[in-house]
SESE-98919 format. One line per field, with one value per residue (C-alpha): residue in one letter; x, y, z. Coordinates in Angstrom, 3 decimals. Last residue first. Layout:
! SESE-98919
rest = (A, ...);
u = (X, ...);
v = (Y, ...);
w = (Z, ...);
This chain:
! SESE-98919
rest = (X, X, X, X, X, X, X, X, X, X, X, X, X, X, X, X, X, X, X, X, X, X, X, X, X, X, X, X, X, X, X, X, X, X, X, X, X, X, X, X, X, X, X, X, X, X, X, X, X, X, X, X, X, X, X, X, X, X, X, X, X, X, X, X, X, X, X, X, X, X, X, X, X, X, X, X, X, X, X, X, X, X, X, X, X, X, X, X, X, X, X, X, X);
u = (-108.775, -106.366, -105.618, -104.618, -104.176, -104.102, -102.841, -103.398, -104.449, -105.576, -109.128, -109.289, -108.631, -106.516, -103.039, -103.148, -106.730, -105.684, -102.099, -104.799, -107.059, -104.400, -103.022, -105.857, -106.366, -102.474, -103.553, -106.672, -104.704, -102.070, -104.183, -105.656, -109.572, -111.264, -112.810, -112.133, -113.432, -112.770, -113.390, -113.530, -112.238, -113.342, -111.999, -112.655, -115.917, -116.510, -119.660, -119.507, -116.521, -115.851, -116.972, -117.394, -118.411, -116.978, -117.438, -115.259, -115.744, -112.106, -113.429, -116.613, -116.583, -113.665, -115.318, -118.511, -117.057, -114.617, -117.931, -119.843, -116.911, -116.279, -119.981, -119.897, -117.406, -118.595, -122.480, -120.777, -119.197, -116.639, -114.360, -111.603, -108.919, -110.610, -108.655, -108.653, -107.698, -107.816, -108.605, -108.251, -110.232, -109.057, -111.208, -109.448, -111.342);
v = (3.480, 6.191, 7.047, 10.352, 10.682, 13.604, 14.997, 17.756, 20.535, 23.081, 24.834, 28.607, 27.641, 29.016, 27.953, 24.463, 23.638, 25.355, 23.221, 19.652, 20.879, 21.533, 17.652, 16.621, 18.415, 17.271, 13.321, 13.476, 15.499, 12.723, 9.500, 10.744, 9.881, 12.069, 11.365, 13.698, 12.637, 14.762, 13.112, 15.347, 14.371, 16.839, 17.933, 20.707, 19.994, 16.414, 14.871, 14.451, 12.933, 10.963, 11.255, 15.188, 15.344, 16.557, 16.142, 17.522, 20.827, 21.918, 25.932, 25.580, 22.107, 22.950, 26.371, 24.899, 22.163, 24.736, 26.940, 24.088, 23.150, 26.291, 26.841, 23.159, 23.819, 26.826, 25.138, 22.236, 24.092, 26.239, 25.901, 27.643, 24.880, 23.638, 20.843, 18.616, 15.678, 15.386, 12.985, 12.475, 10.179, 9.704, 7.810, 6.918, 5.962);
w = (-217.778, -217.019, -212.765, -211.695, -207.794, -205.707, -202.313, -199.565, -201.922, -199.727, -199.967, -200.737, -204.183, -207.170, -207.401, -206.233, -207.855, -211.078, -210.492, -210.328, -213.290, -215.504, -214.735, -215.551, -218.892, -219.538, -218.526, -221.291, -223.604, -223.645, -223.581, -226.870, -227.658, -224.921, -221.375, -218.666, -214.959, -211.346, -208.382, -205.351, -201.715, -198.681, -195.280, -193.202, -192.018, -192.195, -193.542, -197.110, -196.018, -199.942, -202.995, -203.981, -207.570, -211.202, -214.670, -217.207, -219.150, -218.177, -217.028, -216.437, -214.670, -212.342, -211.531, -210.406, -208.452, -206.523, -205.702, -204.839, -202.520, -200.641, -200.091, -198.777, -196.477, -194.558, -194.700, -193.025, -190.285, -189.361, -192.539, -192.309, -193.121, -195.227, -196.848, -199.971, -201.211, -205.218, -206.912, -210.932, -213.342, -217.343, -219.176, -222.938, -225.954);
C-alpha cells in the first residue's frame, strides 16, 4: 500500500476577506475531490486572506499511479484555479 500526500501553496490574490477566500477554497476542495476522488483539507493560515495551504492524499497499491494522480492534481490546480500555485510538495509514505 502506498500513501501519497501533496501540498500545494496557494494565493489569492483577490481575496478581500475571509469569506473571498474561503469561497475560493471550498470551491477548489470540491473540485479536487470530484474529479481525483482523494481527500482533501486546508492545513495551514486558516486565517489569512490571500493565502492558503491544502493537503491533498491518494492512497492506491502502485507507487506510480499514486505520484501521476498527484501530479494531475498539481497542473489541474495550475491550469484551472483562480488561486495561484505558489509551490508544492509530493511526499510517498
Amino acid at each position: 500500500m502506498t500513501i501519497g500526500t501533496l501540498q500545494l501553496d496557494l494565493l489569492i490574490p483577490d481575496a478581500q476577506s475571509l469569506k473571498d477566500k474561503r469561497r475560493v477554497i471550498k470551491s477548489l476542495r470540491e473540485r479536487i475531490h470530484n474529479r481525483f476522488n482523494c481527500s482533501v483539507a486546508e492545513i495551514e493560515f486558516q486565517d489569512t486572506w490571500q493565502r492558503s495551504r491544502l493537503a491533498v492524499c491518494v492512497v492506491g497499491n502502485d507507487v506510480r499511479h499514486v505520484n501521476s494522480q498527484l501530479s494531475s492534481v498539481v497542473n489541474y490546480v495550475s491550469l484551472n484555479s483562480v488561486a495561484v500555485l505558489a509551490d508544492y510538495r509530493i511526499e510517498m509514505l
